[in-house]
N, C-alpha and C positions, 0 to 999 in steps of 0.2 A: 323528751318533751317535758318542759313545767306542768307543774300539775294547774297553776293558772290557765293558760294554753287547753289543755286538756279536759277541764271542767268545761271550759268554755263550748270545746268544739263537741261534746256529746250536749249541751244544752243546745245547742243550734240547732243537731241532728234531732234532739226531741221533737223540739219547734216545727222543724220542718215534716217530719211522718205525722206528728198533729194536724196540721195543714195541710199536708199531702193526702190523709186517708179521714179526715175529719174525725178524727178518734178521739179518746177524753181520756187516754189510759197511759200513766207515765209511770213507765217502772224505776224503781230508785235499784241507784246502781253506789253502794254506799263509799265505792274507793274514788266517786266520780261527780262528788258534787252534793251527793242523797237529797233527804228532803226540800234545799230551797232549789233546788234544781229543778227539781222533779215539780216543785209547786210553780215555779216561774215555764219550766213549757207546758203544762198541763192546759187543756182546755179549761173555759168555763165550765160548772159541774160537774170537770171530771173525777177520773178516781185517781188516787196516790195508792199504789198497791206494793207495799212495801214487804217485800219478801227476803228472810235471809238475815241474820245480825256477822256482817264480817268484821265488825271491829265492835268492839266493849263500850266505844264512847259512846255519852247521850246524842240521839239525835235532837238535834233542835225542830220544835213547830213551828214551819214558815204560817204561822198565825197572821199575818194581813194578806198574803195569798189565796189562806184556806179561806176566808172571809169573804174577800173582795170577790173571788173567783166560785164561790160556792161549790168548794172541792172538798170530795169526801174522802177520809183516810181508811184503809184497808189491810191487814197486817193479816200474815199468810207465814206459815211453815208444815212443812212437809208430814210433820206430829197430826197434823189436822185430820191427816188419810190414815197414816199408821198405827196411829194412839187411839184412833176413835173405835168406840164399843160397836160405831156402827160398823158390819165389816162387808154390807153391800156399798157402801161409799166407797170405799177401799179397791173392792173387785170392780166397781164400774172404772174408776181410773184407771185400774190395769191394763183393763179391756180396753179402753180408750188410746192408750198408751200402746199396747201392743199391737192391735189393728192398724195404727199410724206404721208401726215401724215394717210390720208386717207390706203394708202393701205399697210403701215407699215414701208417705208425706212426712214422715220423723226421719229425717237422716242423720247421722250423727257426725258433729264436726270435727275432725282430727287435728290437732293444731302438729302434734309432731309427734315420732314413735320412736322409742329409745329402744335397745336390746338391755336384756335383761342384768349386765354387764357393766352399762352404763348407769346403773338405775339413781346415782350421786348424782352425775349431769342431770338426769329425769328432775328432782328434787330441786334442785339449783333453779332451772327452767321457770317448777313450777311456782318457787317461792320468787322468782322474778315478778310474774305475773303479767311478764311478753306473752303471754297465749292468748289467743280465742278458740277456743275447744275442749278438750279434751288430752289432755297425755296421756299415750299406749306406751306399755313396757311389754315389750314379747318375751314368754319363756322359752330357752332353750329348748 
């Protein structure tokens, strides 16, 4: 699919879960459009929660979105919980995290599962970036 095409149809799907659940919460998806995307379905005042740098390039500020739209931007990585001095933030995620998986609401997505054999296919796969999920390499 073009990646034209492809921006497009995850902007539509933003639009639409905006609309559909009244939300204000557009996560940037940076191989898929990122910020003016994410600024074009977002609610009025909602948040741009931008998590994750998968590519080096600057991201641009959809600045007459952020404006017109009174949307606040939100930058997140995962350092936040692991780096921080505080180390009850840390433990409540866990806990938060493990109770989920624990009692069934975190299930984890498997897009496909290589043997340990194939694990050059595994890599190929991943560096494609056909997945939604997860790659398993099972060991012998």
């Amino acid at each position: 699919m073009h990646d034209f095409f492809r921006k497009r149809l995850w902007q539509k799907r933003l639009v639409a879960l905006a609309a559909a659940y009244a939300i204000a919460l557009a996560g940037l998806i940076a191989n898929f459009g990122g910020a003016q995307m994410a600024a074009a379905a977002a609610q009025p005042g909602g948040i741009i929660f931008q998590y994750g740098a998968l590519s080096m390039q600057p991201t641009p500020l959809p600045l007459f979105a952020v404006l017109t739209k009174g949307l606040w931007i939100r930058g997140y990585t995962l350092l936040e919980f692991t780096s921080s001095p505080d180390r009850q933030r840390l433990e409540a995620a866990k806990k938060y995290i493990y109770d989920r998986l624990e009692d069934g609401r975190f299930v984890p997505r498997i897009a496909k599962t290589f043997p340990f054999a194939q694990v050059v296919e595994a890599y190929r796969y991943l560096e494609s970036n056909a997945q939604v999920g997860k790659i398993v390499i099972t060991l012998p």
